[in-house]
C-alpha positions in Angstrom: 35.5 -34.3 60.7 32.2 -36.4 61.4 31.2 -39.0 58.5 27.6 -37.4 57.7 30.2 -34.5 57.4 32.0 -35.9 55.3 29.3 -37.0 52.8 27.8 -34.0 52.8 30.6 -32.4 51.3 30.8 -35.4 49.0 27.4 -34.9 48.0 27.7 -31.0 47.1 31.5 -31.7 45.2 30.1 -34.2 43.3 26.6 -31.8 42.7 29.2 -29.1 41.9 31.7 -31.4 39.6 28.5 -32.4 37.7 27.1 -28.9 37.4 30.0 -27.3 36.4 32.3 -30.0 34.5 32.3 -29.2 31.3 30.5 -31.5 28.8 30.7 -31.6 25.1 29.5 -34.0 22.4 29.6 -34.1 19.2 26.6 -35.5 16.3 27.8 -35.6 12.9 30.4 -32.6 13.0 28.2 -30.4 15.1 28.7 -29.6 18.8 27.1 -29.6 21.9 28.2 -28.0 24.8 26.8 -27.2 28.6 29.3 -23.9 28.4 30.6 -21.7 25.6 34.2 -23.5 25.4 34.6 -23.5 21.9 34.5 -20.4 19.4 31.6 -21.6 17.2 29.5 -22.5 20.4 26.2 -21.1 21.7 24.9 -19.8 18.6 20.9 -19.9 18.8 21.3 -23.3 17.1 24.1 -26.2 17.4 26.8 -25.4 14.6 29.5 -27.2 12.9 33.0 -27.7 14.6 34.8 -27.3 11.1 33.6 -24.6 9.0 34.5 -24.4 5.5 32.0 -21.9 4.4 28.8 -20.8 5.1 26.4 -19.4 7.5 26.7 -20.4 11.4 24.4 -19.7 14.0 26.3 -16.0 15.7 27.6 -16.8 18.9 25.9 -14.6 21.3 29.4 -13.4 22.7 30.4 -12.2 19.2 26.6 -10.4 19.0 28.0 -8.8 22.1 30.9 -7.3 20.0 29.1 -6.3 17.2 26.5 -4.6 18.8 27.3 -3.4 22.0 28.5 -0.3 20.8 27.5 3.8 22.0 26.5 4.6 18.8 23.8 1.2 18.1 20.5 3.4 20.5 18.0 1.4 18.7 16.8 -1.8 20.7 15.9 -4.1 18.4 15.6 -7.3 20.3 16.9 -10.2 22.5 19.6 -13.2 22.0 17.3 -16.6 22.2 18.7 -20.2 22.0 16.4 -23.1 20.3 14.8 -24.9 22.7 15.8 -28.2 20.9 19.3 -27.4 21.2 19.8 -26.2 24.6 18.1 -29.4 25.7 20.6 -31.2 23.9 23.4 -28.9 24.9 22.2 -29.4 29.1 22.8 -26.0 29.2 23.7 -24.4 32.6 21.1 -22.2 33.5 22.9 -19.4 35.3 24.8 -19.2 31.8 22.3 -19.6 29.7 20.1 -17.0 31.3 23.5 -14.7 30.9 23.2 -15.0 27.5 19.8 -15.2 26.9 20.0 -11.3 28.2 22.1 -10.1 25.4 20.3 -7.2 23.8 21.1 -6.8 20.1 20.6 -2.6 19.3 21.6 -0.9 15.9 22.4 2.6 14.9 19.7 4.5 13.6 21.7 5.8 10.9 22.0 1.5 10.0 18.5 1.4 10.2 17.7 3.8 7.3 19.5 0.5 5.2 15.8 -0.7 6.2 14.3 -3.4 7.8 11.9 -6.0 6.7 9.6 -8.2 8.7 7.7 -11.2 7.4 4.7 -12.2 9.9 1.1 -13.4 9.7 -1.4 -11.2 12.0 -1.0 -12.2 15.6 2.5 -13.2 14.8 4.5 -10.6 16.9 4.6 -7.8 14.7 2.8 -5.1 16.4 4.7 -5.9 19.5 8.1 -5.6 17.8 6.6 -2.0 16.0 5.6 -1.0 19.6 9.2 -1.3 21.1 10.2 0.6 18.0 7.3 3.3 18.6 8.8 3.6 22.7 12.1 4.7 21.4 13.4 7.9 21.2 15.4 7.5 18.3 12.8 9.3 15.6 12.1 13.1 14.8 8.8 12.0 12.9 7.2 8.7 12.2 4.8 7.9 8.7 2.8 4.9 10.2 0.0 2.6 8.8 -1.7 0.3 10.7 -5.0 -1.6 10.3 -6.0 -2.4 13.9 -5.6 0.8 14.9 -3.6 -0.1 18.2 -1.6 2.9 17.8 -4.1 5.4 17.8 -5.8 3.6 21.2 -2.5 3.7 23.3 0.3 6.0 21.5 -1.7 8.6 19.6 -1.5 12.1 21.3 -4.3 14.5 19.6 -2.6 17.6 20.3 0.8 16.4 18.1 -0.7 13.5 15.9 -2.1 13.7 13.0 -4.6 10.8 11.6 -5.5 10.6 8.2 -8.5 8.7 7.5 -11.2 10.7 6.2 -14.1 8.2 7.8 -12.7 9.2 11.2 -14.2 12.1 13.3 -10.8 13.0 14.4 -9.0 12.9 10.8 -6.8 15.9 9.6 -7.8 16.3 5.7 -4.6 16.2 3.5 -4.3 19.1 1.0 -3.2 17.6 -2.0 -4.7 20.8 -3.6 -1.8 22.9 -1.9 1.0 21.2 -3.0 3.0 21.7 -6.1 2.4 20.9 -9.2 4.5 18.0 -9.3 3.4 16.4 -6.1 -0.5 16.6 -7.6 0.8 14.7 -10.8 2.2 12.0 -8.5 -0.7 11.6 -6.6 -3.2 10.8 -10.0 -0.5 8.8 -11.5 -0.1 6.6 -8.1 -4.0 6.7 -7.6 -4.7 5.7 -10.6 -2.5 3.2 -10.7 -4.2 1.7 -7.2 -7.7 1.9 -8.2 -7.5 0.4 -12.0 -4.0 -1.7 -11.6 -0.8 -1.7 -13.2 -2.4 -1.9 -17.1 -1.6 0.6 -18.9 -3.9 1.8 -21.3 -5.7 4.8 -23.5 -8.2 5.0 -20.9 -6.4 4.7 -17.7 -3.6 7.5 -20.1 -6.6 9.7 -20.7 -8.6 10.0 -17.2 -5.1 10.7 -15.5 -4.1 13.5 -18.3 -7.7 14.9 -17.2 -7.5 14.7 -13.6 -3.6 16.2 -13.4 -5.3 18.7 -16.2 -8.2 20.1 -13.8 -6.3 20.0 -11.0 -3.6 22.1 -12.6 -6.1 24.7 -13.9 -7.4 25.0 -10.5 -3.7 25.8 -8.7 -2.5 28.2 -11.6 -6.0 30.2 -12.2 -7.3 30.3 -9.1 -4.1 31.1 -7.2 -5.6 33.4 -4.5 -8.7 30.9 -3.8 -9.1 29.5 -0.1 -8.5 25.5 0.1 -12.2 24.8 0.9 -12.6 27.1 -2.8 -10.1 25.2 -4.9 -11.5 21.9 -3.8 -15.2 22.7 -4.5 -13.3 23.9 -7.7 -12.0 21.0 -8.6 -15.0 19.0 -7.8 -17.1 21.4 -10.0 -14.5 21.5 -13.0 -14.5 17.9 -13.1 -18.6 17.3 -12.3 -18.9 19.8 -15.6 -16.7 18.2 -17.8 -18.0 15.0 -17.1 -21.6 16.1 -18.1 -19.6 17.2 -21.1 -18.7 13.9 -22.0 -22.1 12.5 -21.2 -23.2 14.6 -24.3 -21.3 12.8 -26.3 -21.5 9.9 -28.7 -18.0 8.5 -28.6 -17.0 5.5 -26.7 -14.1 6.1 -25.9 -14.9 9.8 -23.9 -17.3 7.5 -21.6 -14.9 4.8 -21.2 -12.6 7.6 -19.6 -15.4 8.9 -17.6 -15.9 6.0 -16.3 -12.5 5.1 -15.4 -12.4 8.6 -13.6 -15.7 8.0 -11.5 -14.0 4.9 -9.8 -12.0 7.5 -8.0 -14.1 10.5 -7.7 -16.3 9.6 -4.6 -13.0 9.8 -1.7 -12.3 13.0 -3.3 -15.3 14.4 -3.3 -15.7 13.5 0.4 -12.4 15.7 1.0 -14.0 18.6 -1.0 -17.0 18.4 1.4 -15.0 17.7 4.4 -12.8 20.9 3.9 -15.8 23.0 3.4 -16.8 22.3 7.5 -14.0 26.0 8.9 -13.0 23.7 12.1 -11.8 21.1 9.6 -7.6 20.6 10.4 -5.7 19.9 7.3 -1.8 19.7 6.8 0.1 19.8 3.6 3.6 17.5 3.6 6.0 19.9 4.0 4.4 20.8 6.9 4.3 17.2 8.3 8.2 17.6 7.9 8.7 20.5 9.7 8.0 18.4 13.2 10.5 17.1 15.2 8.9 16.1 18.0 8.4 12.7 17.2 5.0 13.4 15.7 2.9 10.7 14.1 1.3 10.3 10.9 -1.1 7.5 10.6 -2.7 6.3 8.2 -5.3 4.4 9.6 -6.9 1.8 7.6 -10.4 0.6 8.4 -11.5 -2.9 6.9 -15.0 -1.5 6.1 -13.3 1.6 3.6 -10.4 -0.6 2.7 -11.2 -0.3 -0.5 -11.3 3.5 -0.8 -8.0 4.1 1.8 -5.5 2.1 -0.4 -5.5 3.9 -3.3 -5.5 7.3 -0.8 -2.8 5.9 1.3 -0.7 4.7 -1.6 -0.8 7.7 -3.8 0.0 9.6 -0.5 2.7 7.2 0.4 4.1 7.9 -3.0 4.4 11.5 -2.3 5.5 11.6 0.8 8.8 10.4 -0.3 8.7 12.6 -3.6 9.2 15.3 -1.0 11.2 13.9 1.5 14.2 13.2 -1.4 13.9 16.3 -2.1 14.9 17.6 1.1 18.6 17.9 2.4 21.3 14.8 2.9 20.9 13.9 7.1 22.8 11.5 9.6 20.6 13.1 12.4 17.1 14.0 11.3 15.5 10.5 11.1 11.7 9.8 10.4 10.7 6.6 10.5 8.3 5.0 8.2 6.7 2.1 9.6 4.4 0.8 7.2 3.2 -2.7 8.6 1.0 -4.4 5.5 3.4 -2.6 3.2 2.7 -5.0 0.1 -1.0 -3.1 -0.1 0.9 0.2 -1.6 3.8 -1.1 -3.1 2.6 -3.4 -5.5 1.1 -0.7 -7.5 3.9 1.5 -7.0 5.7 3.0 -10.0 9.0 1.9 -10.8 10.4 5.5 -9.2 8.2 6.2 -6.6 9.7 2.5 -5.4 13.5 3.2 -6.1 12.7 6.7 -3.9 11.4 4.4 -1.0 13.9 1.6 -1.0 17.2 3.7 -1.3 16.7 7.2 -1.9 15.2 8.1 1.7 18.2 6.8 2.9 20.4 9.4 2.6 17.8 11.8 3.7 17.5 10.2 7.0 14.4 7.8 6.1 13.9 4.3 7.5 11.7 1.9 6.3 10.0 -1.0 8.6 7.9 -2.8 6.2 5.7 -5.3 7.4 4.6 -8.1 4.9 2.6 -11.5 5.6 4.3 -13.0 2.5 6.7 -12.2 -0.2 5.9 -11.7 -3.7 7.4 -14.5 -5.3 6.4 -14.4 -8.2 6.9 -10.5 -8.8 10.8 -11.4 -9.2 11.7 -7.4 -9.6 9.8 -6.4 -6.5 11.3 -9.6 -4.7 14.2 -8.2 -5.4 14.0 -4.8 -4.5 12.4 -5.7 -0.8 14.9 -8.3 0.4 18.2 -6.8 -1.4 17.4 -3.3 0.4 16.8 -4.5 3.8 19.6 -4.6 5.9 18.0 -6.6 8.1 15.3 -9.3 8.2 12.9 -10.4 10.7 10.8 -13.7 10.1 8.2 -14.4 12.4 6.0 -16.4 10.7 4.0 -16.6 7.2 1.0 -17.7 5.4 2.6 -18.7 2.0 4.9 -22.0 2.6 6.9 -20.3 -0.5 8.1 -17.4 1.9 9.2 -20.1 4.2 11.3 -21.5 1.6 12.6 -18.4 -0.1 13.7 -17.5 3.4 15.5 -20.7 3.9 17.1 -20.5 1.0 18.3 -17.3 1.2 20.8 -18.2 4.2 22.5 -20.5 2.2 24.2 -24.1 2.7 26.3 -24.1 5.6 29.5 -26.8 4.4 31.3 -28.0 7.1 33.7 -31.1 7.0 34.0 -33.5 10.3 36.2 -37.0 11.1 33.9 -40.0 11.1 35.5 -42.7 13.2 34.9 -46.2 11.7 35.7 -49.8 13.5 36.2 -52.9 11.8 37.6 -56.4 12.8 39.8 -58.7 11.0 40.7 -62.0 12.9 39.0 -61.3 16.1 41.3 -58.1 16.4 39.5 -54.7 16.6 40.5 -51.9 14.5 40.1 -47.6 14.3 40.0 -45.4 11.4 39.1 -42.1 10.8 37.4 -40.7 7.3 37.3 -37.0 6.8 34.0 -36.3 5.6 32.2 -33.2 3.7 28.3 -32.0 4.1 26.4 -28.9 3.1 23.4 -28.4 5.2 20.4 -25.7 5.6 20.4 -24.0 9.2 16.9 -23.2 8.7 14.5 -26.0 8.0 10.7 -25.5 8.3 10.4 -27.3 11.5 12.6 -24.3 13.2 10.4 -21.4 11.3 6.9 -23.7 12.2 7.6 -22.9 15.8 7.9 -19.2 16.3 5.6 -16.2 16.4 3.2 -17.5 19.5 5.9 -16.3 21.8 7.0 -13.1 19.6 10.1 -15.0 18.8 11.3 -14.3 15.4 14.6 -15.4 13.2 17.1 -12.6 12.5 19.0 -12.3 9.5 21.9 -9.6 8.8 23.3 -10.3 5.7 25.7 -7.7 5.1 27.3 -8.9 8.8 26.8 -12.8 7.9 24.3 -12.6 11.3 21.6 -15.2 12.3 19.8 -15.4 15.4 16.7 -16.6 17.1 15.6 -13.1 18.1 12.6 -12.4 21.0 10.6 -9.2 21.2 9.6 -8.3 24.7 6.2 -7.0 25.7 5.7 -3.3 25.8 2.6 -2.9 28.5 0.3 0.2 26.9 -2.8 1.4 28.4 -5.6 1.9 25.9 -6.4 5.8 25.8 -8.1 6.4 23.1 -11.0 4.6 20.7 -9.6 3.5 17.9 -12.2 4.4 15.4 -14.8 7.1 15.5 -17.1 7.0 12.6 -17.5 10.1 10.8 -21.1 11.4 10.1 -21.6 12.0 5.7 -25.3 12.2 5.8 -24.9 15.8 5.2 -22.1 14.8 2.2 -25.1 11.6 0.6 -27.7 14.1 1.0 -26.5 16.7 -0.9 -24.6 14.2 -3.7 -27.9 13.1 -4.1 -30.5 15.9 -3.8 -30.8 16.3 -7.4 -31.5 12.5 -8.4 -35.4 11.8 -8.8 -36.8 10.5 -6.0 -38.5 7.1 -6.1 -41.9 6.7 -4.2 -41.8 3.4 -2.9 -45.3 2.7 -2.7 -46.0 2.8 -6.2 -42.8 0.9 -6.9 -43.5 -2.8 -8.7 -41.1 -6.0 -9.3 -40.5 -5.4 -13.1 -38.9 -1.8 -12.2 -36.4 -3.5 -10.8 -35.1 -4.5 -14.7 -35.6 -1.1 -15.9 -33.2 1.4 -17.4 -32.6 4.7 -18.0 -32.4 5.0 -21.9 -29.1 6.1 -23.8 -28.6 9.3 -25.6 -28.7 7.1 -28.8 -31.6 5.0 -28.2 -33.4 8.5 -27.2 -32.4 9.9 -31.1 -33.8 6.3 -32.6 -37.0 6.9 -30.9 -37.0 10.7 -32.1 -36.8 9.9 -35.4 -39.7 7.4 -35.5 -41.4 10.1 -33.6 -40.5 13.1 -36.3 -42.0 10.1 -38.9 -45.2 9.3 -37.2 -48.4 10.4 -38.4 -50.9 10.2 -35.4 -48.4 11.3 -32.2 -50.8 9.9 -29.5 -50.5 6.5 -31.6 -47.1 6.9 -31.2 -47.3 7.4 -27.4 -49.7 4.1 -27.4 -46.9 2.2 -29.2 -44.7 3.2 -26.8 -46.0 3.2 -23.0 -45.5 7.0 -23.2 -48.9 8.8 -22.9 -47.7 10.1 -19.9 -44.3 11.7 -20.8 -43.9 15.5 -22.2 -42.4 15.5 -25.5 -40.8 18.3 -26.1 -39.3 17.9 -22.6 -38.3 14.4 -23.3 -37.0 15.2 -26.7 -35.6 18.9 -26.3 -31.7 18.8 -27.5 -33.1 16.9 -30.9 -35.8 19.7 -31.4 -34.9 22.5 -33.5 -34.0 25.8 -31.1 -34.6 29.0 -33.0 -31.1 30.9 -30.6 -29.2 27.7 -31.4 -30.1 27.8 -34.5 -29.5 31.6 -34.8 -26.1 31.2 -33.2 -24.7 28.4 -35.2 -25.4 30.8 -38.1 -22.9 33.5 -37.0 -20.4 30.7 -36.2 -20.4 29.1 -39.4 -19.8 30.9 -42.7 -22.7 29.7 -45.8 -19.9 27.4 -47.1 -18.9 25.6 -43.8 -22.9 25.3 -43.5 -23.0 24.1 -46.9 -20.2 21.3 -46.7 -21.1 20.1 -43.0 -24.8 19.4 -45.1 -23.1 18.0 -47.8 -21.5 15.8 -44.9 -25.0 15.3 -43.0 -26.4 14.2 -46.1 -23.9 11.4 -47.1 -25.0 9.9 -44.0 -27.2 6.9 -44.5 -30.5 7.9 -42.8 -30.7 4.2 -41.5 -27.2 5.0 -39.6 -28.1 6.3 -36.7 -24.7 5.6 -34.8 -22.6 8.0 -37.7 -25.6 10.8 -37.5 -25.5 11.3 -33.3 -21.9 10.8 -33.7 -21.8 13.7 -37.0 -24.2 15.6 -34.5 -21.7 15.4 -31.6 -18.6 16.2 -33.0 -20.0 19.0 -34.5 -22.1 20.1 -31.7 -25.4 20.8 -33.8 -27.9 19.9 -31.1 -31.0 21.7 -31.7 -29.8 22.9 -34.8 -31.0 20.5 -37.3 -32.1 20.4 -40.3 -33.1 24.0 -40.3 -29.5 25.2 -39.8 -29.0 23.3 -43.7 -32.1 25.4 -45.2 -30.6 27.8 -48.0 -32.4 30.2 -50.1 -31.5 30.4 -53.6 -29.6 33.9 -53.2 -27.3 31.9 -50.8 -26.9 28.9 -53.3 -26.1 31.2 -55.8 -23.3 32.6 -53.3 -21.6 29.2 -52.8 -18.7 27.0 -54.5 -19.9 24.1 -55.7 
């Protein structure tokens, strides 16, 4: 054998020893190692060689064993090491890559345990919802998304279903066609999104209303059409609110008022269901599809403010029908509802319980997707991380997320044997100390670093699991717009045809500050009016030459058929005692006489309806 022969072979045994000689250090009782000797090693992170309790980084062989199993079909993401530890480690590559291919899948049946996922926008979690989407794993999938990147690339038209009445393509829920029960859910939740969690005789009042018209409208009008019982609705509701309009009390406009924040989305649905080529869909038909059909609920930022309260309420009943359907292991649908924290903060305490644990059994699974946890809602804390089988952290824009999260995997406590040298004379000596520590795995420094790369942290508590996880790209073509603005003129024009129209050219600055009057400034002025002596001086005082009084003043004025038909309502000695009543009344009070006239609705009616003649008087009981 020639010499360059020779070192040659020297060369590539020597390349070989060093590339494949095992090489292990250790820093402070955790270990380093270029293969996976030991049975703590090649966790994403270095971990302790001693454990005495605690979290560890999973090894990704023992990921292997829990997961690689016929029954886990859901992908739900890739083994990853730290950078910063297989640098330290010198990792072999061939190795490394081996385990860096380790696919971690569940059951679907552990998924309905949910799954939560922390992650600002642009952090990786539309890409980890679209490798969900791909899967087959799903009968029917509740979905809501606010950049519409489902509807461009997954959404198919002819099995889909978008719900977002701004969108041209939008099927119209009808809440009007489901039972009783479901339509009280959907005020109590809507209510509850528009005006908040208080609770109080207004919010009580406008609810009882809403559930009360609504009601009416189902049991009375049983044979009507949709399109009829939603023009119903909107009618019933428009009247009663002109009821209330008429009247003096404060508290019947405060509850008008707290129902006209909500009126205008549902008035858009009456119209919208008007239109016979409008598609509409009641839940329990949604349910019915197991073709991995698509709900979405797609949120636009310019009608945010409208959609939530839609989408919660909906959300809210969605699940009060699902629970009510029979126990599964085989029928999933998945609800995937990224921003979750919009809906369920307002949620009531049992519309939450239904969607954290009770869809369970009925094959539901939740993926909510929050930027950061409530932390200071300790109950709702609570009920999001203790339900979630497993979490996914990609990033966060609340540092007390961060924290929470770290916290929640617990000290690690690990002991290790510190050698320590001394000399005594010259002479060298060796001892070893056993030595105890508690450390955090996490730190922010680890949790700073991921998202760009749709990396992520994943945490299985009931299975003591942590890994850095990595969602791979799913390529989808764009096939669709995601937004397609829905013409109302047609609804604006017609809401407003009956307001008086302003001609702009006549139009000066100081109309800018006026008002319409009140009901009870109007009776002030129709009193000084009934008092005046010279009515065009009166007009004078007033800036009012040009209005019509009898127009202006009409439901003060007497009204010979009111008048005439109060009389054959009320017997002479109700008349007699509601003018004993009138009469008692300061005249200065104008508040107790409109509110006297109100409650016992003698517009037009006065004074002449408490003239007597002297055969009556005689009649009566004084």
């Amino acid at each position: 054998m020639s010499t360059g022969v020779i070192v040659i072979l020297s060369i590539l045994g020597f390349m070989m020893a060093f590339i494949l000689y095992p090489r292990r250090t250790e820093n402070h009782g955790f270990i380093y190692e270029n293969y996976p000797l030991s049975r703590f090693a090649w966790g994403s992170g270095a971990n302790p060689k001693k454990l005495i309790k605690g979290y560890i980084w999973t090894p990704y062989f023992k990921l292997k064993t829990l997961f690689n199993k016929p029954s886990n079909t859901v992908f739900l993401d890739e083994f990853r090491f730290l950078q910063e530890f297989a640098n330290e480690s010198m990792m072999n590559s061939f190795f490394r890559k081996r385990a860096e291919s380790v696919k971690i899948s569940l059951s679907a049946l552990q998924l309905t345990q949910a799954v939560l996922v922390v992650g600002k926008m642009g952090s990786g979690k539309t890409m980890f919802y679209n490798n969900l989407f791909v899967q087959l794993f799903y009968a029917r999938m509740l979905l809501h998304e606010m950049k519409q990147d489902t509807i461009q690339t997954l959404y198919i038209p002819r099995k889909d279903i978008i719900l977002c009445p701004y969108d041209e393509r939008s099927h119209l829920w009808d809440v009007m066609s489901e039972d009783e029960g479901i339509i009280q859910t959907f005020f109590l939740e809507y209510m509850n999104a528009v005006i908040g969690e208080k609770t109080d005789y207004f919010k009580s009042a406008a609810q009882k209303r809403f559930n009360d018209v609504a009601l009416q409208v189902k049991t009375s009008y049983k044979n009507a059409t949709s399109a009829q019982k939603w023009l119903l609705f909107i009618k019933l509701l428009r009247d009663m609110f002109d009821e209330i309009e008429s009247s003096a009390q404060k508290s019947q406009k405060d509850v008008q008022a707290t129902m006209e924040q909500i009126l205008e989305p549902l008035e858009i649905m009456a119209y919208q269901m008007q239109d016979p080529n409008q598609k509409s869909f009641t839940i329990k038909e949604f349910f019915k599809r197991k073709n991995q059909s698509k709900l979405i609920l797609s949120n636009i930022a310019e009608y945010d403010k409208a959609l939530k309260p839609l989408f919660g309420a909906f959300i809210a009943c969605f699940t009060q029908i699902h629970v009510s359907m029979p126990d599964t292991t085989t029928d999933f649908t998945l609800y995937a509802l990224d921003e979750y924290l919009n809906f369920v903060q307002n949620m009531d305490e049992s519309t939450r319980k239904r969607i954290h644990t009770l869809i369970r059994s009925k094959g539901g699974i939740l993926v909510g997707g929050v930027q950061y946890l409530p932390i200071n809602d300790k109950k709702l804390l609570e009920e999001l991380t203790s339900s979630a089988f497993a979490w996914l952290y990609f990033s966060t824009i609340q540092p007390e997320t961060a924290d929470f999260f770290i916290n929640s995997v617990k000290d690690t406590e690990y002991s290790y044997e510190e050698r320590n040298e001394s000399y005594t004379d010259g002479k060298k000596s060796v001892s070893w100390q056993t030595k105890k520590e508690s450390t955090h795995l996490l730190n922010s420094h680890i949790l700073n670093g991921l998202g760009e790369d749709y990396s992520h942290i994943t945490f299985i508590p009931q299975k003591q699991v942590l890994y850095k996880g990595y969602t791979p790209v799913v390529e989808l073509t764009k096939r669709h717009e995601g937004f397609i603005k829905k013409d109302l003129s047609g609804f604006y024009e017609l809401k407003y045809k009956s307001h008086k129209k302003i001609d702009p050219n006549t139009l000066k600055v100081e109309d800018m500050f006026a008002r319409s009057m009140s009901k009870l400034e109007r009776f002030k002025l129709f009193k000084r009016y009934e008092s005046s002596q010279n009515k065009e001086t009166f007009a004078k005082e007033n800036n009012m030459q040009d209005v019509n009084f009898e127009l202006f003043f009409k439901e003060f004025i007497p009204d010979e058929m009111i008048i005439q038909s109060k009389m054959k309502l009320l017997s002479l000695q109700e008349r007699f005692d509601l003018a004993g009543k009138w009469n008692s009344i300061p005249k200065e009070n104008s508040e107790a006489q409109l509110a006297f006239i109100e409650q016992n609705q003698l517009y037009g009616a006065l004074p002449d309806i408490f003239n007597f003649t002297t055969t009556q008087l005689q009649k009566i009981n004084f």
